[in-house]
GUDO-24225 format. One record per residue (C-alpha): residue in one letter; residue number from 1; x, y, z. Coordinates in steps of 0.5 Angstrom, whole numbers, padded with zeros to 4 digits, always signed. Layout:
{A; NUM; {X; Y; Z}} ...
END
This chain:
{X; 1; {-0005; -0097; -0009}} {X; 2; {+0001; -0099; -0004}} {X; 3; {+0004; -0093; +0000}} {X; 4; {+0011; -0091; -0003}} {X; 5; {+0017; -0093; +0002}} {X; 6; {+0024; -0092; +0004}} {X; 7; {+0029; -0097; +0003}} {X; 8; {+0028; -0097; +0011}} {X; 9; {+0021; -0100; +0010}} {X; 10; {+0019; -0093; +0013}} {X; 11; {+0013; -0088; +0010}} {X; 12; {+0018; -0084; +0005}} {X; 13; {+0017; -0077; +0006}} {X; 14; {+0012; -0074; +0001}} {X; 15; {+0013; -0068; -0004}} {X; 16; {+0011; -0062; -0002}} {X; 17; {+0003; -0060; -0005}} {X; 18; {+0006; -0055; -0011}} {X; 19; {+0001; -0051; -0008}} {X; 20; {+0001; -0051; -0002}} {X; 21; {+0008; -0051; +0000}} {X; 22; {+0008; -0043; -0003}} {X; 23; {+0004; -0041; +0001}} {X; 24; {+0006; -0044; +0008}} {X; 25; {+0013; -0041; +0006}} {X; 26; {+0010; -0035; +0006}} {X; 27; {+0006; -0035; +0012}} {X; 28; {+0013; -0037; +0016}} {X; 29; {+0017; -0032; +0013}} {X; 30; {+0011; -0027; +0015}} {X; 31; {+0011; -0030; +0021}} {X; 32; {+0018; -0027; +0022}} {X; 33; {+0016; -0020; +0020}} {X; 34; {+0012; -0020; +0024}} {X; 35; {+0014; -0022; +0031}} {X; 36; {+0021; -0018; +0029}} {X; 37; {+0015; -0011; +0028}} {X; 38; {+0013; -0013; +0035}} {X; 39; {+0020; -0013; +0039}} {X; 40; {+0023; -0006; +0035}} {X; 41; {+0016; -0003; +0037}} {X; 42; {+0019; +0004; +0035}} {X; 43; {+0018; +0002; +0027}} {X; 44; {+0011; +0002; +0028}} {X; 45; {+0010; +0008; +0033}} {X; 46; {+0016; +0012; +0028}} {X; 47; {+0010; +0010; +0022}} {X; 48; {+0004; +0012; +0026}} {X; 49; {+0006; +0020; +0027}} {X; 50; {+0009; +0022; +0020}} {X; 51; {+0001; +0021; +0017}} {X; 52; {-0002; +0024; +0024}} {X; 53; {+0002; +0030; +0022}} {X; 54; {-0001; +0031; +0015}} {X; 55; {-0008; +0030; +0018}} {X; 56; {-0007; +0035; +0023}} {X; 57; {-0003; +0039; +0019}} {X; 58; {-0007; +0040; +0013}} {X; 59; {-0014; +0040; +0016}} {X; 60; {-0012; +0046; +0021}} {X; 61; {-0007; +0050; +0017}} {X; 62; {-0010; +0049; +0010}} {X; 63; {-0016; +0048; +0012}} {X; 64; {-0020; +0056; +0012}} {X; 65; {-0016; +0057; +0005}} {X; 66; {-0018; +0051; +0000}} {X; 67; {-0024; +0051; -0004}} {X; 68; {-0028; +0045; -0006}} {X; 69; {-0033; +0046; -0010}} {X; 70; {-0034; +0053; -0009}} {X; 71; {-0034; +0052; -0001}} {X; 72; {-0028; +0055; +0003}} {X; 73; {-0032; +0051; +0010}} {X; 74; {-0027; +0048; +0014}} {X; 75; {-0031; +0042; +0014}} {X; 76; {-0031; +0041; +0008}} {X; 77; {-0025; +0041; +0006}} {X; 78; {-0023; +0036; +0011}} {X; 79; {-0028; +0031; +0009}} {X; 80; {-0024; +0032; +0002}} {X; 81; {-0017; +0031; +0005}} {X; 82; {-0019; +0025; +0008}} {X; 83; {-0019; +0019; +0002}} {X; 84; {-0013; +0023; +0000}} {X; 85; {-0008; +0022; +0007}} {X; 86; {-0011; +0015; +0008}} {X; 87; {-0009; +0013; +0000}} {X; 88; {-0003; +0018; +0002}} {X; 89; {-0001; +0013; +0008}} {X; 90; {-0001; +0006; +0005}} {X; 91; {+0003; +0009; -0001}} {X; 92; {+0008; +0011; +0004}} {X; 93; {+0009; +0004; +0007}} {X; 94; {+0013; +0003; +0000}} {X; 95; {+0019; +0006; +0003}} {X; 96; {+0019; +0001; +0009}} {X; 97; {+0019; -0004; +0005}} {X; 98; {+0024; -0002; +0002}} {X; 99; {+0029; -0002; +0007}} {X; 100; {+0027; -0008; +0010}} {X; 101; {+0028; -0012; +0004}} {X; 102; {+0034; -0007; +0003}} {X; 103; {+0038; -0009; +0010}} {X; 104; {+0036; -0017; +0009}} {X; 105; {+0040; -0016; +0002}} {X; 106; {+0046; -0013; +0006}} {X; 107; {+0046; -0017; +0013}} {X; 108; {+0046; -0023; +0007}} {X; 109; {+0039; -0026; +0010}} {X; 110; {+0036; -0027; +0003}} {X; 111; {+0043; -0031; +0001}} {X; 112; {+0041; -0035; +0006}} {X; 113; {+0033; -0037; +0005}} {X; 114; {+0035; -0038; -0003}} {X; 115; {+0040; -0043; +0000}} {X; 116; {+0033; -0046; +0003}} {X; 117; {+0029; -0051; +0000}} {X; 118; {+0023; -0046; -0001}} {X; 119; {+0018; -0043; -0006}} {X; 120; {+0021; -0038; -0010}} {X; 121; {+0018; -0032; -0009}} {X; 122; {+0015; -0034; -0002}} {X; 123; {+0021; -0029; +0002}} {X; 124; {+0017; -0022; -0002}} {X; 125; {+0012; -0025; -0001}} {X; 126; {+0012; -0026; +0007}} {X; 127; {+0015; -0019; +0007}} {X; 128; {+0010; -0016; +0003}} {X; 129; {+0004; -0020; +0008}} {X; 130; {+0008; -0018; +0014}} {X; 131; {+0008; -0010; +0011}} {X; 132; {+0001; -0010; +0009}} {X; 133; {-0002; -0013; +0017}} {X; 134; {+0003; -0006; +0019}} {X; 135; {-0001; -0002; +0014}} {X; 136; {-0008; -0004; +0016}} {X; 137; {-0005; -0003; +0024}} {X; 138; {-0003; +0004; +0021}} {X; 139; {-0009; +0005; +0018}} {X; 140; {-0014; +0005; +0023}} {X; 141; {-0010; +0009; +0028}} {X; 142; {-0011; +0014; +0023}} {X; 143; {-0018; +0013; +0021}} {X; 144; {-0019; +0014; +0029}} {X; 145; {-0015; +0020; +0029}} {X; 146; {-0019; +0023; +0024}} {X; 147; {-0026; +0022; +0027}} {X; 148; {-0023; +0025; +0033}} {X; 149; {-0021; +0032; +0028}} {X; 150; {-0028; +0032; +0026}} {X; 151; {-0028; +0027; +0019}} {X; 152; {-0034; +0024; +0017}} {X; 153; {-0037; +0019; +0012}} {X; 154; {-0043; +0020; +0009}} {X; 155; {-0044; +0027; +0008}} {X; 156; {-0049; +0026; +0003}} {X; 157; {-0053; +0020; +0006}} {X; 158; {-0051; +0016; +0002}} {X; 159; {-0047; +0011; +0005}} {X; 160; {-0046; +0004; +0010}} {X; 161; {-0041; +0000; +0013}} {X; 162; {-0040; -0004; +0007}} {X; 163; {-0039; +0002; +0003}} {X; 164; {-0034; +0004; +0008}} {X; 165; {-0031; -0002; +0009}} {X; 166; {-0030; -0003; +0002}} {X; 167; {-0026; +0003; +0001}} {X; 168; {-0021; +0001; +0007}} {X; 169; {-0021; -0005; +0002}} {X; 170; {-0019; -0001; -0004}} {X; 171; {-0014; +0003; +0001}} {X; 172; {-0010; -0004; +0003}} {X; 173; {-0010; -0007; -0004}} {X; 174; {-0006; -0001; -0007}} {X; 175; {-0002; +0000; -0001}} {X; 176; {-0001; -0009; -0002}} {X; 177; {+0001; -0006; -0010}} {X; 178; {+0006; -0002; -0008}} {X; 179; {+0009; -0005; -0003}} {X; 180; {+0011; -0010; -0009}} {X; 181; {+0014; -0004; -0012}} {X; 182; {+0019; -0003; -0006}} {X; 183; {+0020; -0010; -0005}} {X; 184; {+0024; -0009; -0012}} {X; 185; {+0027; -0002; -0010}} {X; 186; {+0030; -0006; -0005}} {X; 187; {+0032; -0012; -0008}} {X; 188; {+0036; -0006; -0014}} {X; 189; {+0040; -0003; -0008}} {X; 190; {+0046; -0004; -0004}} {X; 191; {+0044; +0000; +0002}} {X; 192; {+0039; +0001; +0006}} {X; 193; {+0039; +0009; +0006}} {X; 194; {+0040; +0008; -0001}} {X; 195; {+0033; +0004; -0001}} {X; 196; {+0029; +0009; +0004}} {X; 197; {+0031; +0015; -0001}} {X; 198; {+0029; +0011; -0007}} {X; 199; {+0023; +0008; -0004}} {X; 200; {+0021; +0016; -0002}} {X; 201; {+0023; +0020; -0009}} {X; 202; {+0018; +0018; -0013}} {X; 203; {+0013; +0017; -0009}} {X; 204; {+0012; +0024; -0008}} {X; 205; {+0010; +0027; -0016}} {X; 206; {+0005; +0020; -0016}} {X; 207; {+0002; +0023; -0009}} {X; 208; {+0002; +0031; -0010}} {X; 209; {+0001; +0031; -0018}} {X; 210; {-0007; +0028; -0016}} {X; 211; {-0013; +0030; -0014}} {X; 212; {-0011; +0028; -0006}} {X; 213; {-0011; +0035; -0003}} {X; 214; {-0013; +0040; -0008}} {X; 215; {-0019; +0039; -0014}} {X; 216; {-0015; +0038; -0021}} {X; 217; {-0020; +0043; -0024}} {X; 218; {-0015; +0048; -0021}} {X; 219; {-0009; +0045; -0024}} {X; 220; {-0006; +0047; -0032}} {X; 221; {-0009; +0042; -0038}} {X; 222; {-0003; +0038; -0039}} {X; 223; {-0001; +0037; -0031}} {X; 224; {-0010; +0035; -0029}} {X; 225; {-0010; +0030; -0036}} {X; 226; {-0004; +0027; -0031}} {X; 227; {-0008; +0027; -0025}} {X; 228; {-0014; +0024; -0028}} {X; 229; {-0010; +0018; -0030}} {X; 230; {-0006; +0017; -0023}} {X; 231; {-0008; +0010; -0021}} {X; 232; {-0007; +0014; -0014}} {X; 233; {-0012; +0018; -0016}} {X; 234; {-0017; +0013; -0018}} {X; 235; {-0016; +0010; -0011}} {X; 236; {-0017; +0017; -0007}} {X; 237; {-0024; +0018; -0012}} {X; 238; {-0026; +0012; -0010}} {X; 239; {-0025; +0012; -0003}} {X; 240; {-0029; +0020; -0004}} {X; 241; {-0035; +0016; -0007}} {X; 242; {-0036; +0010; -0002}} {X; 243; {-0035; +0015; +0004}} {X; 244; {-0040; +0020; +0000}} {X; 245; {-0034; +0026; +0002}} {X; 246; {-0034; +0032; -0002}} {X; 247; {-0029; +0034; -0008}} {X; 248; {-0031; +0028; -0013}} {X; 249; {-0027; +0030; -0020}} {X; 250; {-0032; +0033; -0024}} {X; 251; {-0028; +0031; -0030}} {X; 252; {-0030; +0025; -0036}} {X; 253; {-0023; +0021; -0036}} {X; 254; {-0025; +0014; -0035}} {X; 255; {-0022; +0013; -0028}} {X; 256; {-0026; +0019; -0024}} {X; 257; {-0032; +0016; -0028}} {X; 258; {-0031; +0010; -0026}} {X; 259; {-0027; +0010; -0020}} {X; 260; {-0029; +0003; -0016}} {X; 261; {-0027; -0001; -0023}} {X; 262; {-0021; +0003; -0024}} {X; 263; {-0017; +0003; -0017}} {X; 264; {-0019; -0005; -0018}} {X; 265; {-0015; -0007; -0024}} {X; 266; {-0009; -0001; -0024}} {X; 267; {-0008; -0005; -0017}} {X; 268; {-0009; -0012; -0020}} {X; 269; {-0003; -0009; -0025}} {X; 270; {+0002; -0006; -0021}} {X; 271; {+0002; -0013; -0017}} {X; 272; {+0002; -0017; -0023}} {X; 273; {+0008; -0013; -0026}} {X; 274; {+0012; -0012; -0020}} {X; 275; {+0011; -0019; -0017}} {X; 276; {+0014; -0022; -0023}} {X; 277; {+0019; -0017; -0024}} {X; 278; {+0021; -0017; -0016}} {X; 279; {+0020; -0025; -0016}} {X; 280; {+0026; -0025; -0022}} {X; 281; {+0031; -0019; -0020}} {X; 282; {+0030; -0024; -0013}} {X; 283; {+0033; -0030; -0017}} {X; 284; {+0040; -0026; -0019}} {X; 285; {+0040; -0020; -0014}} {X; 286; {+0047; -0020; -0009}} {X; 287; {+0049; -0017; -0003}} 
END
């Protein structure tokens, strides 16, 4: 077959691959994310203390006074609270989002890149790329930080690295899920304050009503039946069990019985919803 020309006699220029075109669109808007992560270092130093104060905090002035499994060691309770600040910090990220996605509505950069000829959708999608590199940045400090506080995996034997990378897995796939979540918070607002308060309030019940930092036997009927259900909790009970850490929920909710499954498929969910609903609220939201 002949190639297609220009009335110049020229190769004319071929349509972009429909796949292809979404994905190279996305890493570019990435790309960007990332290099402005690197000239404003602040953003990742500011997000690397608040999680390293909740380990600290928590592990040595809750530390002698939690129960888990009848035991008040210290140790065991660290080992506890680790999965739970871990699935705590990649959730925190939303709020990041958020104000990010929030200050590019509000400087007028979203109207631009909707002028450009790019794949719908690629802009939240870069972004919510460039987030989850941060988090995974964040991730492992923290992680560091936590062996260096006394954290250990495999308490009962019963762990490798392909357990433990497979939980920092689950860890990255819920905080990418709910990155999408902030992405259409700050697509909802008009300010950047008003996204980083938005990004924050609700994350609060998710995190604490769950079995992060205390056992859910010790909560009301009503409150654990919510607990058990959080798909944040699915993913901290997860993390317990492929670390093989203390204070896995006894309970015979679904998501503690089968924690790994669950963690997968609430992930998979909030992705599908939120993206659709980001993608869409994206085509109409105004500065």
């Amino acid at each position: 077959m002949s190639a297609v020309t220009d009335a110049a006699g020229g190769a004319a220029p071929q349509p972009a691959h429909p796949i292809g075109q979404p994905i190279r669109d996305s890493m570019v808007v990435a790309k960007r994310n990332l290099i402005r992560m690197v000239r404003i270092p602040e953003v990742v130093i500011f997000g690397l203390i608040q999680p390293i104060m909740f380990v600290v905090l928590f592990t040595y002035v809750f530390g002698g006074s939690m129960q888990i499994g009848g035991s008040t060691s210290a140790t065991d309770y660290k080992n506890f609270l680790m999965a739970g600040i871990f699935a705590q910090t990649v959730t925190f990220a939303t709020a990041g989002s958020s104000a990010g996605i929030a200050d590019d509505m509000h400087k007028g950069l979203i109207d631009r890149f909707r002028s450009l000829p790019m794949a719908r959708g690629a802009v939240l999608t870069g972004r919510t790329l460039a987030d989850l590199v941060q988090t995974a940045l964040t991730l492992l400090v923290l992680a560091i930080v936590a062996l260096l506080v006394g954290w250990r995996v495999g308490s009962d034997g019963e762990t490798d690295a392909g357990r433990v990378l497979g939980a920092f897995g689950l860890l990255l796939l819920l905080g990418y899920a709910f990155t999408w979540i902030g992405a259409l918070i700050g697509l909802s607002v008009r300010t950047p304050e008003a996204a980083t308060s938005g990004g924050l309030i609700w994350l609060f019940p998710v995190t604490f009503i769950s079995n992060a930092f205390v056992d859910t036997s010790n909560m009301t009927p009503w409150l654990r039946h919510v607990a058990e259900w959080n798909p944040f909790s699915a993913t901290v009970q997860a993390c317990r069990v492929l670390f093989a850490n203390p204070g896995q929920s006894q309970s015979d909710a679904w998501p503690m019985q089968h924690p790994v499954w669950a963690s997968l498929i609430y992930s998979v969910l909030i992705i599908v919803l939120f993206r659709t609903l980001a993608v869409r609220k994206y085509r109409s939201a105004t500065a």
